[in-house]
BAGUDREN-197248 format. One record per residue (C-alpha): residue number from 0; residue in one letter; x, y, z negated. Coordinates in Angstrom, 2 decimals, decimal comma. Layout:
BEGIN
NODE  k  r  c1  c2  c3
NODE  NUM  A  X  Y  Z .
...
% end
This chain:
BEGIN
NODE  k  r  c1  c2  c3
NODE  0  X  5,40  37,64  -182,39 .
NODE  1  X  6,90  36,19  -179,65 .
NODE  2  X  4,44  37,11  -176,74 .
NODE  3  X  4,68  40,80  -178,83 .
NODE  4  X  8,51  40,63  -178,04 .
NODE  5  X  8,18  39,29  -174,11 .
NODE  6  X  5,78  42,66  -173,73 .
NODE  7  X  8,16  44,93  -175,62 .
NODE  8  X  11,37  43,65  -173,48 .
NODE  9  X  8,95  43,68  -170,03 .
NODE  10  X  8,33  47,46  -171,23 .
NODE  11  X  11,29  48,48  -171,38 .
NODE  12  X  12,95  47,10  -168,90 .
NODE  13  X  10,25  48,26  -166,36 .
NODE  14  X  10,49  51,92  -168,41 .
NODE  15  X  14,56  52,24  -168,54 .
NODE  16  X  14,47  51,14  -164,64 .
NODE  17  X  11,81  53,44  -162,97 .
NODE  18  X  12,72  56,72  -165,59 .
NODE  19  X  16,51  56,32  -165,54 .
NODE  20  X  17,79  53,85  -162,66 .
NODE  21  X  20,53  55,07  -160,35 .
NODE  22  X  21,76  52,60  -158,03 .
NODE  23  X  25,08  54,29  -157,77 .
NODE  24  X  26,11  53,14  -161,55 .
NODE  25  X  26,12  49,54  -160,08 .
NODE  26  X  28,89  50,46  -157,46 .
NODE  27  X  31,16  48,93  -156,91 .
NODE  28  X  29,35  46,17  -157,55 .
NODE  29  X  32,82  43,98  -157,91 .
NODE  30  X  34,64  44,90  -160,98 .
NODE  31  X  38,37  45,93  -160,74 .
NODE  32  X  40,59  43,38  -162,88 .
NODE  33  X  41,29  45,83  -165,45 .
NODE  34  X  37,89  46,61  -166,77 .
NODE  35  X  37,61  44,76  -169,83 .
NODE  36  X  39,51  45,57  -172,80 .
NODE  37  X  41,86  42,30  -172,49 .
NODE  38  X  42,36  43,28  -168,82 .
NODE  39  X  40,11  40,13  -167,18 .
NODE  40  X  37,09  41,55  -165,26 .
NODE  41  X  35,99  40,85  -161,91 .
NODE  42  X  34,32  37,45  -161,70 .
NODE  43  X  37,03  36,07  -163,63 .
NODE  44  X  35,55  38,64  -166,50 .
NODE  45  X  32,02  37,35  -165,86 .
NODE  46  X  33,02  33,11  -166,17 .
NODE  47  X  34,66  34,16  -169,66 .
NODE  48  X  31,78  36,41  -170,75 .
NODE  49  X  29,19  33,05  -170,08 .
NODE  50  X  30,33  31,37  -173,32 .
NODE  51  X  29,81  33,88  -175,69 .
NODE  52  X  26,35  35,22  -173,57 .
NODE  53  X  25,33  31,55  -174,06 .
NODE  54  X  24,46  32,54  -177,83 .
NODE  55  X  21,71  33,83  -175,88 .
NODE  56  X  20,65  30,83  -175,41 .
NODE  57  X  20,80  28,98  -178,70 .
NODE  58  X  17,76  27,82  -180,07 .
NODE  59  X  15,87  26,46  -177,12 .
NODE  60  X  17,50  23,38  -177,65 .
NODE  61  X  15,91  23,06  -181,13 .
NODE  62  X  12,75  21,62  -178,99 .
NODE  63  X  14,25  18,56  -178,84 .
NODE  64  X  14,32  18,46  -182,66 .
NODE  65  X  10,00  18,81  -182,28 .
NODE  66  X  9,59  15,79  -180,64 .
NODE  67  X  7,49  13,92  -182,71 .
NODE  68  X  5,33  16,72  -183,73 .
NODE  69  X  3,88  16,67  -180,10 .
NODE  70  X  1,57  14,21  -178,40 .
NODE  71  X  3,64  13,91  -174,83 .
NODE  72  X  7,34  13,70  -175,28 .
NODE  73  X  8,10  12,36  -172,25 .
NODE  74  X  6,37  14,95  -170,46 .
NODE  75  X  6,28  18,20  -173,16 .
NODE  76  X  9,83  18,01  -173,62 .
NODE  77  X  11,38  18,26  -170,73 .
NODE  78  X  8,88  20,86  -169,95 .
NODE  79  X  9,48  23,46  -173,17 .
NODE  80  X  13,11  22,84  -172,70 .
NODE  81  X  12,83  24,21  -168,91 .
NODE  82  X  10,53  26,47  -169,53 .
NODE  83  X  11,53  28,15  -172,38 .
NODE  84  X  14,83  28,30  -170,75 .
NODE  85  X  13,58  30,07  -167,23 .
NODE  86  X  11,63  32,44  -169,43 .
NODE  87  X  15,08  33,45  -171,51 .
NODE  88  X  17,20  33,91  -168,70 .
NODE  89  X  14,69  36,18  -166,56 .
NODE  90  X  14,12  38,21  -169,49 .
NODE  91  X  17,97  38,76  -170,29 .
NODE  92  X  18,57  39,30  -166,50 .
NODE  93  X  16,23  41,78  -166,37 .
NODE  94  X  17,49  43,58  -169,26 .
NODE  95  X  21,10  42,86  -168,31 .
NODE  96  X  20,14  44,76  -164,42 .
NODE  97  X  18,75  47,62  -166,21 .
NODE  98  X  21,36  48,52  -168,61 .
NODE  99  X  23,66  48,49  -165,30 .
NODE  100  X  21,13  50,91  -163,77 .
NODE  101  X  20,75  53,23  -166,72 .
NODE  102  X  24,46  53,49  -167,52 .
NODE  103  X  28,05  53,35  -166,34 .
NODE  104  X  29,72  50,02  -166,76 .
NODE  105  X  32,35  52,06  -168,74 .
NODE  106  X  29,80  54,07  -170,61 .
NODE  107  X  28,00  50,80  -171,78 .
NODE  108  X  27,75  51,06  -175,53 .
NODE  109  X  28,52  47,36  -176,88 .
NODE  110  X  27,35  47,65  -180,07 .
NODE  111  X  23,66  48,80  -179,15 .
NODE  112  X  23,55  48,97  -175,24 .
NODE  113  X  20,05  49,38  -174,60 .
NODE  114  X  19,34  51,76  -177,52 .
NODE  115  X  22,76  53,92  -176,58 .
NODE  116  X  21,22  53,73  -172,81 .
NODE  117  X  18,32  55,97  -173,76 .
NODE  118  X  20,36  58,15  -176,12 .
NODE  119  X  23,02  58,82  -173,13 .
NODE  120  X  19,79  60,05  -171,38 .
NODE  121  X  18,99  62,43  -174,18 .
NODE  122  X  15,71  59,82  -174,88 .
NODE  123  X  15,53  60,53  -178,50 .
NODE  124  X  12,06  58,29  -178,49 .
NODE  125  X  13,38  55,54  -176,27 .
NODE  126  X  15,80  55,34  -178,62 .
NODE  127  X  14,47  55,37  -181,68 .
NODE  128  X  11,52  52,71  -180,40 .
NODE  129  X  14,14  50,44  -178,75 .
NODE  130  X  15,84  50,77  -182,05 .
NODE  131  X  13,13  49,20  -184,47 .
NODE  132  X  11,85  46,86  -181,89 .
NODE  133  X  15,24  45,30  -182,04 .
NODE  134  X  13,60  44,32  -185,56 .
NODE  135  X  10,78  42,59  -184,33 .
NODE  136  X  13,13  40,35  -181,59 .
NODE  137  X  15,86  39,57  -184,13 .
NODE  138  X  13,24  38,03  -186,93 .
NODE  139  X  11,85  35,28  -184,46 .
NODE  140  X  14,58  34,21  -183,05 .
NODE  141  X  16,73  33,87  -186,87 .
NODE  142  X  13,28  32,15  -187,68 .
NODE  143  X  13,32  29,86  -184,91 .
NODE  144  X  16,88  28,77  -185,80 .
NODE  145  X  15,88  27,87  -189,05 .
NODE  146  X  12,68  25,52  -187,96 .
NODE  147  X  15,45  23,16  -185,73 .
NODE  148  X  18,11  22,53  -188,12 .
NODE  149  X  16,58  21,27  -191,43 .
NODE  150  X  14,51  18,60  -189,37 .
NODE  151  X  17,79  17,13  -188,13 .
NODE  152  X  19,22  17,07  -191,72 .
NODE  153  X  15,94  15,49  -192,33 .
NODE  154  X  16,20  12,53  -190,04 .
NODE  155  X  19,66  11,82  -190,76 .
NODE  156  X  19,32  11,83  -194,20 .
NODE  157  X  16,50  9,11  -193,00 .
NODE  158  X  18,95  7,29  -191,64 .
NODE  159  X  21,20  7,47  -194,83 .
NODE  160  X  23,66  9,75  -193,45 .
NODE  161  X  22,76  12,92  -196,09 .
NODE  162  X  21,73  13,22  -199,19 .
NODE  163  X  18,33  11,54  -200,39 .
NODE  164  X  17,02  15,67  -201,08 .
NODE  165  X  16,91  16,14  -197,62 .
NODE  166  X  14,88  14,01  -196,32 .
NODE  167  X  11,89  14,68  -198,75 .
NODE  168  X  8,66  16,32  -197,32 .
NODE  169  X  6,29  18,54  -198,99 .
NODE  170  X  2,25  18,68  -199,03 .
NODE  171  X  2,28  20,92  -195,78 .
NODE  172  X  5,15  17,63  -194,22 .
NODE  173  X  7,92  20,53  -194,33 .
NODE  174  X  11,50  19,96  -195,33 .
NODE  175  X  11,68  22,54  -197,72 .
NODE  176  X  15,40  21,55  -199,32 .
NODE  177  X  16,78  21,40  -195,94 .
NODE  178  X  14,93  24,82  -195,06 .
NODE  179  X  15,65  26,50  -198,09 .
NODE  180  X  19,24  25,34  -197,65 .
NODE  181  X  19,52  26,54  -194,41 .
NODE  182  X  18,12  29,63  -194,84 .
NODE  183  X  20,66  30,45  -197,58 .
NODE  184  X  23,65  29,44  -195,25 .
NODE  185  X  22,40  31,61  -192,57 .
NODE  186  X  22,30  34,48  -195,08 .
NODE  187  X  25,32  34,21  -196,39 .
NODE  188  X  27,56  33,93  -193,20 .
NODE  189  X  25,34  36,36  -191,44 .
NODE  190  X  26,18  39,12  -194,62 .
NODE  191  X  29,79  38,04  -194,47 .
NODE  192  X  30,62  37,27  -190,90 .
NODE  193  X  31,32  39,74  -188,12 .
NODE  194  X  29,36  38,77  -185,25 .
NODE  195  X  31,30  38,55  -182,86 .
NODE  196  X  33,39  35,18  -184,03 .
NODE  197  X  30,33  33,96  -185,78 .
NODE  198  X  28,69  34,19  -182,01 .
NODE  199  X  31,53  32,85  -181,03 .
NODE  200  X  31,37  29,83  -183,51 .
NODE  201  X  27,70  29,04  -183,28 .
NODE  202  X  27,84  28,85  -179,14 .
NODE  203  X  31,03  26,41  -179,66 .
NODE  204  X  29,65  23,93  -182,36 .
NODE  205  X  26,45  24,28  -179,69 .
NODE  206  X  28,22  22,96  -176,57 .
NODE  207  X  30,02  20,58  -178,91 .
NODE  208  X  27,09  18,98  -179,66 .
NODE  209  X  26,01  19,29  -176,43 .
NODE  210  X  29,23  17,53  -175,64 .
NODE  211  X  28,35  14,87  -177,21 .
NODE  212  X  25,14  14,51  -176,35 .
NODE  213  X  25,80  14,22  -172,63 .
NODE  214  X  28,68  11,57  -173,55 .
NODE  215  X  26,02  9,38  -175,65 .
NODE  216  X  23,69  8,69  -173,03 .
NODE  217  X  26,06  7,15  -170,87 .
NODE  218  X  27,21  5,20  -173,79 .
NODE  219  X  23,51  4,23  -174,43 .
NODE  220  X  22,21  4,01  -170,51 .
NODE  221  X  25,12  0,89  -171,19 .
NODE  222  X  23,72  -0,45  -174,16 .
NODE  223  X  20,03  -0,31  -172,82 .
NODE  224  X  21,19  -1,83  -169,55 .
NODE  225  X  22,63  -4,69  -171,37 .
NODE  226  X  20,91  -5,13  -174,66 .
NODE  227  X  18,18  -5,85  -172,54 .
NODE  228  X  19,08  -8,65  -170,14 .
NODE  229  X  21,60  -10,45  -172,49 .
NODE  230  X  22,54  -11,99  -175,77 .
NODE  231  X  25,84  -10,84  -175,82 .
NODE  232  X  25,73  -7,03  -175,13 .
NODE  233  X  28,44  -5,15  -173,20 .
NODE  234  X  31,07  -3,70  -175,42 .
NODE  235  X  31,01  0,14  -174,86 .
NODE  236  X  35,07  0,32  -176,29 .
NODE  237  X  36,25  1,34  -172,69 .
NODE  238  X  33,72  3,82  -172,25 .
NODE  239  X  34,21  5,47  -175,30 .
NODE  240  X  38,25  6,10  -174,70 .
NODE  241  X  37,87  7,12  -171,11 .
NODE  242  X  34,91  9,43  -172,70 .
NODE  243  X  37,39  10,87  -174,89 .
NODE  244  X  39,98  11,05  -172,94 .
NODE  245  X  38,14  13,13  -170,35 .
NODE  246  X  36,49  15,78  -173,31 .
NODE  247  X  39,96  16,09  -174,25 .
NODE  248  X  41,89  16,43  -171,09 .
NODE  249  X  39,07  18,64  -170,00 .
NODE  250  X  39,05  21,22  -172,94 .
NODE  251  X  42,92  21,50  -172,82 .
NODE  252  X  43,03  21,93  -168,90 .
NODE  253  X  40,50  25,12  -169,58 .
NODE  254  X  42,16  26,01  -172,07 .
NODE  255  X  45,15  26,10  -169,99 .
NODE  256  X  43,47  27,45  -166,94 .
NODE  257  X  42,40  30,52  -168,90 .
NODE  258  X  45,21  31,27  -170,13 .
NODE  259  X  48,28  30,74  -167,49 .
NODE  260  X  45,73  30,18  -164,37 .
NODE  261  X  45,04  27,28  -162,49 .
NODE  262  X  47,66  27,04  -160,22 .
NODE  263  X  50,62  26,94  -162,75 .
NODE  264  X  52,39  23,48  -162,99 .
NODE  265  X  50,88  22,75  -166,28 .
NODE  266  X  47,28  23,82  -165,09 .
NODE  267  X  47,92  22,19  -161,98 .
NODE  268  X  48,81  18,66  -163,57 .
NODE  269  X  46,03  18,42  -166,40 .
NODE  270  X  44,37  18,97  -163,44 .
NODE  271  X  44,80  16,01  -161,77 .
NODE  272  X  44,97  14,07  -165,51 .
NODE  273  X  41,87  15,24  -165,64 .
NODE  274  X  40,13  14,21  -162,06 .
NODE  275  X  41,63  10,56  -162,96 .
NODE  276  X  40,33  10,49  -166,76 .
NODE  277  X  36,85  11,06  -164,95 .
NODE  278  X  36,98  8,85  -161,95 .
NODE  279  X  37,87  6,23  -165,36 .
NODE  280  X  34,23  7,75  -167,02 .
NODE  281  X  32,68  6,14  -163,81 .
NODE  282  X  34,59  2,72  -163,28 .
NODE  283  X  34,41  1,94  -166,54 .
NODE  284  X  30,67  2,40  -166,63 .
NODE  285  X  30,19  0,93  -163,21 .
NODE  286  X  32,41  -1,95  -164,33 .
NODE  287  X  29,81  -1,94  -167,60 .
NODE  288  X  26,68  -2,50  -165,45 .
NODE  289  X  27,56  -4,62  -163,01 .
NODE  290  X  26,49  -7,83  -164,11 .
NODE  291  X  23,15  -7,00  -164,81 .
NODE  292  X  22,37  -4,60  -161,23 .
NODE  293  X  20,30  -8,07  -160,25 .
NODE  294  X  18,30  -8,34  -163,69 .
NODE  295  X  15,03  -7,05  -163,61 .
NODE  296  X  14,17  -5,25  -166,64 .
NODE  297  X  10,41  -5,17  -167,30 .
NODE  298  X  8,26  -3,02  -169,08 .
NODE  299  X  9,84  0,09  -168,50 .
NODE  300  X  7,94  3,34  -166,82 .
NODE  301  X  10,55  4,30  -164,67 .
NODE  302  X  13,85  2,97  -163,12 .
NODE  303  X  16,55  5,11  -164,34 .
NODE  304  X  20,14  4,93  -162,07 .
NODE  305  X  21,11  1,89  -160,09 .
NODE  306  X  19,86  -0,40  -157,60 .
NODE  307  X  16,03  -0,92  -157,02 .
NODE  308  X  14,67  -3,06  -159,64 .
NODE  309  X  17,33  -2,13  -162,54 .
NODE  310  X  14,73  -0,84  -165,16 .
NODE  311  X  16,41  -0,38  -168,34 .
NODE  312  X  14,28  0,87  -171,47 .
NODE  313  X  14,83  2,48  -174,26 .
NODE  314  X  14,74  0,44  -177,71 .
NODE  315  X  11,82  2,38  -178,82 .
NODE  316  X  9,70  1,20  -176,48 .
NODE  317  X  8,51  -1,50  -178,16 .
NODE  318  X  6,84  0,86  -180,87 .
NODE  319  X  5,34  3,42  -178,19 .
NODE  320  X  2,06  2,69  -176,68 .
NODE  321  X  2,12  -1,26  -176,80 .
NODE  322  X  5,81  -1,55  -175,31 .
NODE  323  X  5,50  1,53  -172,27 .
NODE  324  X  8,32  3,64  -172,37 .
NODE  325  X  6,61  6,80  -172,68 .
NODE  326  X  10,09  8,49  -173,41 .
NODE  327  X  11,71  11,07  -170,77 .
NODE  328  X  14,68  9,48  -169,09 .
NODE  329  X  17,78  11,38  -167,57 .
NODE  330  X  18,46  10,64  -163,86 .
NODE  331  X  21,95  10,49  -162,24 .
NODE  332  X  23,33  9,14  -165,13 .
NODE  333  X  27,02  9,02  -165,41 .
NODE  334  X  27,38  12,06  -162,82 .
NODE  335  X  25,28  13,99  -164,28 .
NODE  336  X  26,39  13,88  -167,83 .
NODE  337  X  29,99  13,89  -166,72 .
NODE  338  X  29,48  17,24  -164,84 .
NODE  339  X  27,81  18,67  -168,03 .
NODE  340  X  31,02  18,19  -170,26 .
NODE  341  X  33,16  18,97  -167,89 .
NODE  342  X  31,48  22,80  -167,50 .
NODE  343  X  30,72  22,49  -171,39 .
NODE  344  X  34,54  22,60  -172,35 .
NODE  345  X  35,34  25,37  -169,76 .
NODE  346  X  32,62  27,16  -171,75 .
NODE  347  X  34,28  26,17  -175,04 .
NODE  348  X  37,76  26,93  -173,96 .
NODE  349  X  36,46  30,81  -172,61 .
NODE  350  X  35,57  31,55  -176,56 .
NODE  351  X  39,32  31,41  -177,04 .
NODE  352  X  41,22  29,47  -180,14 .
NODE  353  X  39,30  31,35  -182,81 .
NODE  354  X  36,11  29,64  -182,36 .
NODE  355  X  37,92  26,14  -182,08 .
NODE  356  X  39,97  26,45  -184,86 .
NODE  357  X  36,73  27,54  -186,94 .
NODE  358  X  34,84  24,85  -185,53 .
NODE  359  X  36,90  22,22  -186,45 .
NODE  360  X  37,16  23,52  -190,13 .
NODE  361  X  33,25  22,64  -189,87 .
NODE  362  X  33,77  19,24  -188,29 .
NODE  363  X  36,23  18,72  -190,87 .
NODE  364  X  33,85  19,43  -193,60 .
NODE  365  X  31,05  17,19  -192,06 .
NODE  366  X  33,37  14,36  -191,84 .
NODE  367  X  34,28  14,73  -195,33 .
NODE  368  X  30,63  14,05  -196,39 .
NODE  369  X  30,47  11,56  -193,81 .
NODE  370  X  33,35  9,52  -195,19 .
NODE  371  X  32,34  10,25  -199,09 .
NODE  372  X  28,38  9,74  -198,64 .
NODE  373  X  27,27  9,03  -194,89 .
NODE  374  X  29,58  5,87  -194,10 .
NODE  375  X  28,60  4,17  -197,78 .
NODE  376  X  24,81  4,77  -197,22 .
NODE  377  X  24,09  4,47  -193,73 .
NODE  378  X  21,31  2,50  -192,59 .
NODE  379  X  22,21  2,11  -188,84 .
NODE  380  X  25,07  -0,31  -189,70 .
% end
């Protein structure tokens, strides 16, 4: 299905290009301000547009949650991740570049652009085809969101953090409450929902977690650094405030920024709040590692930030292949994973306050089961 779907997008983007491509729809290539409908176009029009087109994008992340279903994580991972990635963006830029050369930017149909392309060339086939094909690339990719999600219900309910129901497996190893589950949720909000705050909701809670994600390995690059060459690990307090500090000064300065511009006095001083929350990020983590930059850390594959000879593992290492790490490792760490949150929350803040305020209505119903079920049963404590 979804080589069928790379061929059928290919097609037509090759077809709609060569049949009905004018170069003159794509001038002036720079938008005017006033093109979109809340008056923001230009590139300022394309920076807001990246948070909702990163729905585009949701899913590929879900081959993280596959990682012990494959033989290589260290190397497969990183690799599906990528590639599936390069292979989703082409594809949507091609599609994206023809649609501009088929149509007017004004006469660009948003509910069905590519279908509405072909009918605004009298293509009664094109259209119709494009039509029912969108079928064929809607089912995979509502299929593939389902696969991701019950597997990390599963292994938290492992942990003790869900219910016991969820992290039961049947003959074929499939999590069939947390499938069956999900698959009614996705039903349900997808019959009720319009899409466009749903989109908007889904990419949030997406770069949320991303958010997060990013945040945690510094916290853990910490914890491996000194869990590892002392009895008294480093406390990771300090890193967790400035972390929070900086997700927070960094979401409302975008928020801000969006909405007043960036050279107001208020955008202009979370501004600098912000610069000094992260240059805290990176002294506090500096100040974290320090003692142990002269420890040499052994057994690990690969040295992951610091001086030469700073080797910190991972605490599964132990269990994997007779104590090699033979888990992938990010490099540049804090930099890198302070960069990532930083353009995370200007992604965040360009979905506007709907998709926060719905998002945290969600948070606030996870931490409810969290504090009723999560905190009593958890077996990480």
């Amino acid at each position: 299905m979804a080589c069928l779907n790379v061929v059928l997008l290919v097609t037509f983007s090759l077809y709609g290009s060569f049949m009905y491509g004018d170069a003159g729809n794509m001038e002036p290539f720079t938008l005017p301000n006033d093109v979109a409908a809340d008056g923001v176009g230009g590139f300022a029009g394309v920076l807001r547009g990246s948070g909702l087109a990163f729905f585009c994008c949701v899913g590929w992340d879900a081959v993280c949650t596959l990682s012990e279903e494959v033989r290589n994580p260290k190397r497969d991972i990183p690799w599906g991740i990528m590639g599936t990635l390069l292979i989703v963006a082409l594809l949507y830029s091609m599609l994206c570049i023809t649609l501009c050369l088929m149509v007017p930017t004004e006469s660009i149909d948003l509910d069905a652009p590519l279908a509405a392309a072909f009918q605004y060339h009298n293509d009664n086939w094109g259209y119709i085809i494009t039509s029912l094909t969108a079928t064929t690339v809607c089912t995979p990719s509502v299929m593939s969101g389902i696969v991701g999600q019950p597997r990390i219900w599963y292994r938290m309910a492992l942990d003790g953090l869900l219910f016991e129901p969820f992290a039961k497996l049947s003959a074929q190893d499939v999590p069939v409450v947390g499938t069956t589950i999900c698959g009614i949720i996705a039903t349900l909000l997808s019959a009720i929902c319009d899409f466009e705050p749903l989109a908007g909701m889904t990419s949030f809670s997406t770069l949320a977690m991303f958010t997060l994600v990013n945040g945690g390995i510094i916290l853990t690059r910490v914890e491996e650094y000194s869990s590892r060459s002392s009895s008294s690990p480093t406390t990771t307090t300090n890193i967790t405030y400035s972390l929070s500090v900086f997700f927070i000064l960094s979401l409302a300065f975008h928020y801000v920024a969006l909405l007043h511009g960036f050279l107001t006095c208020s955008g202009i001083c979370l501004g600098a709040l912000d610069l000094a929350s992260l240059a805290w990020v990176l002294y506090a983590y500096y100040a974290a590692i320090t003692p142990y930059t002269n420890v040499n850390l052994e057994g690990c594959s690969e040295p992951l930030v610091g001086p030469k000879g700073n080797k910190p593992r991972s605490a599964s290492a132990e269990r994997v292949n007779g104590g090699k790490d033979d888990h992938f490792h990010c490099p540049w760490v804090p930099v890198l994973p302070a960069v990532a949150i930083w353009v995370n929350c200007y992604l965040m803040a360009s979905l506007g306050i709907q998709a926060l305020v719905m998002v945290t209505v969600w948070l606030v119903l996870g931490i409810v089961v969290y504090l009723t079920y999560g905190a009593k049963h958890s077996k990480l404590n």
